[in-house]
N, C-alpha and C positions, 0 to 999 in steps of 0.2 A: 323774486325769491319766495312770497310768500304760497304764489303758484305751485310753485315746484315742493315747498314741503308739502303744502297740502296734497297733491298727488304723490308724495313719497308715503304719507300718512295711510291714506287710501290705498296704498299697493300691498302694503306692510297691514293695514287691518285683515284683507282679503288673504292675504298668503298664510299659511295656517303654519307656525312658528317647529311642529311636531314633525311633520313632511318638509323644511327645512333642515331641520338638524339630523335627520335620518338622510337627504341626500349628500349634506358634508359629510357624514361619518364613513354614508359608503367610498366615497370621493378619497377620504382619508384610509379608507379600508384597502382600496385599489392600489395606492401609491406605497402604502407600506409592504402589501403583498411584494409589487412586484421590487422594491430596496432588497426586501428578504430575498426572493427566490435569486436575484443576479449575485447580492453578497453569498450566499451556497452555493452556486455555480461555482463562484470564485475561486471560492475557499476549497472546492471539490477538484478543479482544477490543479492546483499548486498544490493540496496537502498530498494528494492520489494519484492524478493522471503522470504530474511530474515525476512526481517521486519514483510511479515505475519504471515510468520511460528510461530514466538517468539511470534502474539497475539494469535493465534490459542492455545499457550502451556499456555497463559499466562491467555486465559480465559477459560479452563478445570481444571489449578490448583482453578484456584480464585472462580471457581462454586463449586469444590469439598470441600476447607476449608468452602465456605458458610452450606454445608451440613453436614459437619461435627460440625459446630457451633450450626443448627439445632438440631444435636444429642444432643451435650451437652445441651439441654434445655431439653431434655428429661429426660437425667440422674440427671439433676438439679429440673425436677419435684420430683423424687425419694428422692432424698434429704431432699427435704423440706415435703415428708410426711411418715407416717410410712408404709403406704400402699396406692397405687394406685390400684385405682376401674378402672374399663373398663369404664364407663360414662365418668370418670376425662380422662383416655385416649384419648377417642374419643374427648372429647371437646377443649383437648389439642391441638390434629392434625388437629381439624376442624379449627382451630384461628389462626395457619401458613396459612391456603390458599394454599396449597398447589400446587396443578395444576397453581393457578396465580403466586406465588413467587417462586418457585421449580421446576420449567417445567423441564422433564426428569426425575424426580424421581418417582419408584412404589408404594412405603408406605413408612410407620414412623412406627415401631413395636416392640413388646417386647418380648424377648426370657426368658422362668423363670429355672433354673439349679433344675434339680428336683433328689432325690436320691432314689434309685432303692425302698425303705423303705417308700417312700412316695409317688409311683408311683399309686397305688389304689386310695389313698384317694383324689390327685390332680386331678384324671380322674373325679370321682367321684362330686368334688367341681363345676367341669366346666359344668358335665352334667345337672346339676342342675340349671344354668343358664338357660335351657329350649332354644325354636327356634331351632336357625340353631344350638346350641351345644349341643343339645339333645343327639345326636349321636358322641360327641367329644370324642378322641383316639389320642394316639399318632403314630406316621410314623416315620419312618417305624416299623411295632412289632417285637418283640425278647427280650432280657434279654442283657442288658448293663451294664457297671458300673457306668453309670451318664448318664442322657439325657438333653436335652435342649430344650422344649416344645416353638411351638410358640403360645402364649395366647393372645396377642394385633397386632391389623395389622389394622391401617388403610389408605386411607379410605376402610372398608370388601367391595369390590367389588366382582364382579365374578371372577376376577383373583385370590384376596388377598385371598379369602376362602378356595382355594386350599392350603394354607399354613397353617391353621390353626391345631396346633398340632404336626406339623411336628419337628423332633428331628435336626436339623445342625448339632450336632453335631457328627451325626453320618455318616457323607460323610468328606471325607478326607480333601478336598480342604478349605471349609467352617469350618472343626475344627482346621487348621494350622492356618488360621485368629481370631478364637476365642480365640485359645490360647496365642497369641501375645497378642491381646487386654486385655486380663485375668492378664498375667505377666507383662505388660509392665502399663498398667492402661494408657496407650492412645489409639486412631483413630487405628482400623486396616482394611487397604483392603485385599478383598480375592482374590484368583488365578479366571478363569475363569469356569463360571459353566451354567450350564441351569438352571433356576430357575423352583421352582417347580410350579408359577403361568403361564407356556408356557401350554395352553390349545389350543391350535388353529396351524392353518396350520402357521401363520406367525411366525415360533421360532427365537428370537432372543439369544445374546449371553449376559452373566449376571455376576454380581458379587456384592457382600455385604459388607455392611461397617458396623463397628462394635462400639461398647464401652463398659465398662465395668459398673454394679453397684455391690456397693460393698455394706454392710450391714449398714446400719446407727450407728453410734458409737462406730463401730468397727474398729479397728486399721488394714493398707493393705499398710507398708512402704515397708516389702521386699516382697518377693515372697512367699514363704511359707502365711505368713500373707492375700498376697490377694487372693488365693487358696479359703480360710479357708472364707472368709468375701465374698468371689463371690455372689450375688442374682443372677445375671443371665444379658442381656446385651440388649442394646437400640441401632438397626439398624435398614437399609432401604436398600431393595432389587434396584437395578436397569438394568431395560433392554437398552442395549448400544446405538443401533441403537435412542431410547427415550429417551434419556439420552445428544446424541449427538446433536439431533436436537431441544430439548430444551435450550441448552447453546447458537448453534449457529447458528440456525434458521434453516431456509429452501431455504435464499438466497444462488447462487451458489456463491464459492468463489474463482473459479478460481485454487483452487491447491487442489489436491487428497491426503486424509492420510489415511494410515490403522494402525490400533491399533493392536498390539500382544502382548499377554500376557507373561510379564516375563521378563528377562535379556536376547534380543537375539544379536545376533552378523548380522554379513552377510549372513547369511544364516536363510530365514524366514519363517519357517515351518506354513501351510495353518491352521492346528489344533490348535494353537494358537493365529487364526486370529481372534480377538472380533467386529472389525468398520472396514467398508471400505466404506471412503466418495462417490465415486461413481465407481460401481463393471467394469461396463464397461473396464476400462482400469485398473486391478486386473493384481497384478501383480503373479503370477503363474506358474506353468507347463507349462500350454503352451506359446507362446510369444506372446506378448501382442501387437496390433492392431496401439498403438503409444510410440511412443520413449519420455518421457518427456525434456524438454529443463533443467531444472536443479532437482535434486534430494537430498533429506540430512536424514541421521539417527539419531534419537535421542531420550534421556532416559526419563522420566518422572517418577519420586519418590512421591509416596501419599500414607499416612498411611504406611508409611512402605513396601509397595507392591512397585514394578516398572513395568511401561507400557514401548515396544519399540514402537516408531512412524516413520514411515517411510511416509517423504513428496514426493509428485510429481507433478512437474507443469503440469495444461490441457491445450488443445489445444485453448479456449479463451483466458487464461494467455499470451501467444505469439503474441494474435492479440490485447490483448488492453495493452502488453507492444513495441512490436514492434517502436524498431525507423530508421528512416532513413537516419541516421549521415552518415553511411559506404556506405548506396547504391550515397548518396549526392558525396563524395571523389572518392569513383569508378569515377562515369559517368563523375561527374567537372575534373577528373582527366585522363580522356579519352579525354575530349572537348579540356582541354587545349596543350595535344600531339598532338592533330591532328592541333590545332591551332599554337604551335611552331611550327611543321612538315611543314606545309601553309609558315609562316613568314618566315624559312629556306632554304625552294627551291627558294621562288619567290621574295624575297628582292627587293620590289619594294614597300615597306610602308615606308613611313619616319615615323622619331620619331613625331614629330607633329601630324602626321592624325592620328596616334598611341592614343596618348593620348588623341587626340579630341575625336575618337569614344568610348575609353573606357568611359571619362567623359558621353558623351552622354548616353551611355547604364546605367551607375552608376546612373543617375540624371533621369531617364527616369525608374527606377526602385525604384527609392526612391519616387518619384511622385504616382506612382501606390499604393506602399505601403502606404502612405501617405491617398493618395484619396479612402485604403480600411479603414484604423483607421478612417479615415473623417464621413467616410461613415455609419461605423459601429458607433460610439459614435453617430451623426446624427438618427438614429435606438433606440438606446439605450435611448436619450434622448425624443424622440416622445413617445416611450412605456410607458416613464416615466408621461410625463404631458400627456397624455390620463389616465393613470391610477389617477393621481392626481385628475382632471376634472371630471372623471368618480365616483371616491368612495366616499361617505357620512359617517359623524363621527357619533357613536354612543353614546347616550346621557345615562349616570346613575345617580340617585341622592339617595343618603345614608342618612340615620335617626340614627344617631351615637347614637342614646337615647334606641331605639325599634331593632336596627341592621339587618332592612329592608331596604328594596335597590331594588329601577324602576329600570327594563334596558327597554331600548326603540327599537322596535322591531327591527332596524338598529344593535342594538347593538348585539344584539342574533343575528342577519340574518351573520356578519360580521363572527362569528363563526360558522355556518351552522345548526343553529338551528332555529325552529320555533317560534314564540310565548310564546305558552304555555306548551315547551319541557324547560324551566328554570325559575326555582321558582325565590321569590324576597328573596331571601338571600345575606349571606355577603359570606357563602359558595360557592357559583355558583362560584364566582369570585375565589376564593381563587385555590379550585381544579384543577381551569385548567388553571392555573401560571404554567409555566415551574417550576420544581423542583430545575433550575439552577440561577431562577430570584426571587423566591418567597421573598427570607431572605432580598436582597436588596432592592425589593419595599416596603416591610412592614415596614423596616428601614426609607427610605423615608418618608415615610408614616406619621409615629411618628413623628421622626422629624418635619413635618409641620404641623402636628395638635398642638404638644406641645410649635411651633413655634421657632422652632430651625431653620430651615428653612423659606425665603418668598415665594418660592411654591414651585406646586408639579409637575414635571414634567418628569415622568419616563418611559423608554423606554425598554419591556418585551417583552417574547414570549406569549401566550396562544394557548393551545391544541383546533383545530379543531375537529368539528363532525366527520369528517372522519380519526383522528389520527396523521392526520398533524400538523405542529405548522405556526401561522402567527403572525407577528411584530406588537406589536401597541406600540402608541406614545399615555400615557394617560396625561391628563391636568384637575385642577378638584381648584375648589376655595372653603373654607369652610368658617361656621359661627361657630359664638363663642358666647357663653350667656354673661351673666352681670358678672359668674363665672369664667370668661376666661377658659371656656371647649367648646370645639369644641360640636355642638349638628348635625350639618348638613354638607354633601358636597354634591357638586355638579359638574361634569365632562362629559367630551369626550372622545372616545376610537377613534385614529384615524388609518388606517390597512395602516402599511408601510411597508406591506412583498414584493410591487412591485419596491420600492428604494431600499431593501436589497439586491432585485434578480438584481438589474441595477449594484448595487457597483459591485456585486460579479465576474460578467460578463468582466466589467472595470479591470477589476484586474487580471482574467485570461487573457486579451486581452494585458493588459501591458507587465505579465510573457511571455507571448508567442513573440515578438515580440523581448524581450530579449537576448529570447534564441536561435533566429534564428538569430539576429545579432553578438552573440559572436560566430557561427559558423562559421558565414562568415570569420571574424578575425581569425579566428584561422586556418581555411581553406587558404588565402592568405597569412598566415607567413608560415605555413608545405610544401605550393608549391613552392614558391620564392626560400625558402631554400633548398629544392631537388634539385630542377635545377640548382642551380649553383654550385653544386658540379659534377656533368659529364660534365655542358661547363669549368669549371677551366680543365678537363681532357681536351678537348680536344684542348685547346689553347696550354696544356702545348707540345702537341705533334707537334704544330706549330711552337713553340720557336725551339723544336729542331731538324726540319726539316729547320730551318734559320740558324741552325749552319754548314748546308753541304757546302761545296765549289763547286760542281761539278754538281749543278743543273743550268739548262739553265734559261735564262732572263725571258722565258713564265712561267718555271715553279716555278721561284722566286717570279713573280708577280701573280701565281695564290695563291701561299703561304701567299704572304700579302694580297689580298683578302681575303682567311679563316679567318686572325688573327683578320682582321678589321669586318668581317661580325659578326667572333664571339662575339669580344668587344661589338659591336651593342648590339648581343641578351643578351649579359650579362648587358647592359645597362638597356633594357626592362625588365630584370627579375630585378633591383634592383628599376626600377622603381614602377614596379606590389607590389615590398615592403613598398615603399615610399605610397601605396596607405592607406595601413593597418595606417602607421603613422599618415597620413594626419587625418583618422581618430580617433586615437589619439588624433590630436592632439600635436604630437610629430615631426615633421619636422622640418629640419632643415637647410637651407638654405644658399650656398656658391657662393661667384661670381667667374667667374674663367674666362681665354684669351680662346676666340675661333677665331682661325684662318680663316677666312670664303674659302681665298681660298685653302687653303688643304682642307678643309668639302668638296669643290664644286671636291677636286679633288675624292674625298674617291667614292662622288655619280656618278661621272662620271664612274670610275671602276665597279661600281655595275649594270651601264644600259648599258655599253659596253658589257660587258661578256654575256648580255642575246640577245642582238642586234646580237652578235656574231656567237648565236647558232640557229637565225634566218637568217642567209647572210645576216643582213642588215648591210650597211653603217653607224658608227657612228661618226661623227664628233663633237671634240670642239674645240672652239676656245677664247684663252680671249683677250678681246677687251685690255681693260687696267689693270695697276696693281692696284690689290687689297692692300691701305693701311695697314699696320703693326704696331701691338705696339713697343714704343719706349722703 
């Protein structure tokens, strides 16, 4: 035993205690890095990549029951007549708007079940329509045991013509859908297919939705039953790639999905591939050009059909999620090693000048931060009253009798309109109300004419010339006859979309300020508290290097140097804790005996050993004695 301290002695005089605590701290620097950077991954993960992904799924469902909704208005036409004419059709899918409310979809159309017994005389019927159906047939020819003619398809473009006639039901894919729809009497999506309207180099990848009509008055509770009552069925072709960028525009969104058709696992066969948001980084045969930062697979159930999607983040998702929590920890956690490393060899800081420059840099840093919020609110506010000073209210005056209404060229110019680009109606005004504002101004509204209210004083959006929306603050006083009926108002529209943009500004500038000071915090309790778990290590090895008998006077008193230098730095790291409190608010303050001459003798050891290691000469001496508590 006595062996082994004494060579523990000796390893421990020899290892230089400075280059010790500089390689835990980095050891501690490492481990906290990377806790950080995987917690932000994490956290990057679930607040963002999820979050898109679930709207991306959440606005493909929500566009597809809309079209399937659409259908059931078609089958609901059926309904209510004993027969639908082609005119009534077309007029029907003219009044959706289709291109405007349905973006993505290729038609509205109607498929009629025709029996092999009736197949002449329906060719017959259609050709007789004359035009483009002169020449009507159905597709593909042969002898079947039921066909399914397509007879309605609008709007008849050049694409939809191509289909007209065309049997579904006689391609596999497209009668596994029909027939769900048939027995089931609900929505069925089909497998993936080419549509017979791909006439051009640009083929995309397709699939149909279906529904069923059943015969008016005729009973279709089981199966057998809706066989027997089938007229035939109300879908809409859609091509994917149109379909996709109708939902969800043409903005990039930062994460790439490919759609496959079907129930797949891990393994995503290319033949099954219908959408790939952007082909570039496709993932494939070959290997692919970037490595996404996260990835997820996932199902999609519609009509009965299921889509796999597979997400992938792109290379701008990294750059506009990117934070720099982890590189902050690394480098502050580098500075601080090499700064206890500093305070370790050269023991020649007191605690005072210690604290004085940290205050100074802390106070000298809040100043700065300080004089940029100054500075920036100061910005914020001048933007504000220039725009104030600069904008002119727009004057209306309404005839509540004839529901004519001035705007004053100010007021149109506010919108980006000319003159004589806005009638004098009550319409003008009304259309280009935010759809999210319209119910509570008109509310308003009432109320103060019917004088539920003493004014009017409501603050909306309205839709810009150019698609934008801007804020106005309207203010408007009416007349009343002898009837107490409002006949007349009159008002201002004042544009407060330049205070909107100042709040909003203010409010990021808050959050952000925030979140770099709870950094901070959180960053000076994770250090304090590393570091005092390796100096607790090394003091302990101090204690029991005091328990030897058999070490000499010098190297007893370099012993109590260690223990004392260390005490120090574990003093400054509980102080660097104390800073976090102070912040807080949480400090706590004790009085306690300091012996001033042990302290002066502690310093004298700390500037001997270094005088020492220079040959210089250190003398002390104390004049008199230093009073003692009693």
């Amino acid at each position: 035993m006595k062996i082994l301290n004494k060579d523990l002695s000796n390893i421990l005089h020899r290892i230089s205690i400075a280059w010790l605590v500089l390689t835990i701290s980095f050891m501690t620097t490492g481990i906290a890095w990377f806790a950080v950077k995987q917690t932000s991954e994490q956290q990057t993960k679930s607040n963002i990549f999820d979050y898109r992904v679930e709207r991306i799924k959440e606005a493909i469902i929500n566009r597809m029951l809309i079209y399937q909704q659409m259908l059931q208005g078609g089958v609901g036409l059926f309904v209510a007549s004993d027969t639908v004419e082609r005119h009534e059709w077309h007029d029907y899918v003219n009044s959706l708007s289709t291109n405007k409310n349905y973006p993505g979809i290729q038609g509205v159309g109607f498929s009629k079940l025709i029996a092999p017994d009736e197949k002449i005389a329906h060719i017959a019927k259609i050709q007789a329509e004359g035009g483009f159906f002169a020449n009507y047939t159905l597709k593909p020819t042969g002898e079947r045991a039921e066909y399914t003619s397509i007879i309605y398809l609008e709007p008849l473009d050049e694409r939809n013509q191509q289909a007209i006639g065309y049997d579904m039901f006689s391609e596999s894919t497209r009668r596994e859908a029909m027939e769900r729809a048939r027995d089931t009497g609900e929505a069925a999506l089909s497998g993936k297919v080419t549509l017979v309207q791909e006439i051009d180099e640009n083929v995309q990848a397709g699939f149909l939705l279906y529904l069923p009509v059943y015969q008016n008055g005729q009973s279709h509770n089981t199966i057998e039953e809706k066989r027997s009552a089938l007229v035939g069925y109300v879908y809409s072709p859609f091509r994917m790639n149109d379909l996709m960028h109708g939902i969800l525009g043409q903005q990039p969104m930062e994460i790439d999905f490919h759609i496959y058709d079907g129930n797949q696992d891990d393994i995503l066969p290319l033949d099954n591939l219908m959408y790939d948001e952007v082909s570039e980084y496709h993932i494939g045969d070959d290997a692919p050009s970037y490595t996404p930062q996260f990835t997820r697979l996932d199902k999609l159930t519609i009509a009965g059909h299921t889509w796999t999607v597979f997400f992938a983040t792109l290379p701008n998702f990294e750059v506009t999620t990117k934070t720099y929590i982890a590189h902050i920890v690394l480098f502050g956690g580098l500075i601080v090693s090499v700064l206890l490393f500093g305070i370790t060899r050269s023991l020649e800081t007191t605690r005072s000048l210690a604290e004085e420059r940290r205050a100074n840099i802390r106070l000298q840093k809040e100043i700065h931060e300080r004089q940029k919020v100054e500075q920036a609110l100061r910005q914020s506010e001048e933007r504000f009253d220039l725009a104030m000073r600069g904008s002119n209210d727009g004057l209306w005056d309404w005839n509540l009798v004839t529901n004519k209404v001035y705007f004053s060229p100010r007021w149109k110019e506010m919108l980006g309109y000319a003159d004589h680009e806005i009638s004098n109606n009550f319409e003008e005004w009304r259309k280009r109300v935010h759809q999210n504002d319209i119910d509570k101004v008109i509310l308003q509204l009432n109320n103060y004419i019917n004088k539920k209210t003493i004014d009017f004083r409501p603050i909306f959006q309205m839709q810009h010339k150019q698609g934008h929306y801007v804020w106005i603050l309207g203010r408007a006083i009416a007349v009343w006859n002898d009837e107490d009926r409002a006949t007349r108002m009159v008002g201002t529209h004042t544009d407060l979309t330049a205070l909107k943009e100042a709040e909003l500004e203010l409010q990021r500038a808050k959050e952000a300020a925030e979140v770099a000071n709870q950094a901070k915090s959180i960053f000076l309790a994770n250090m304090s508290h590393e570091l005092r778990t390796p100096l607790n290590g090394i003091l302990g090895y101090v204690q029991m290097l005091n328990w030897e008998n058999d070490l000499s006077e010098k190297h007893k008193e370099g012993i109590q140097l260690i223990e004392k230098s260390g005490e120090y730095l574990l003093t400054l790291i509980n102080d660097v804790l104390d800073l976090a409190k102070v912040e807080a608010d949480k400090i706590e303050l004790y009085p306690t005996v300091v012996l001033v001459e042990e302290f002066l003798q502690h310093v004298v050891q700390l500037f001997k050993l270094r005088a020492e290691q220079k040959n210089i000469l250190f003398h002390y001496e104390v004049l008199s004695s230093l009073p003692r508590p009693s």
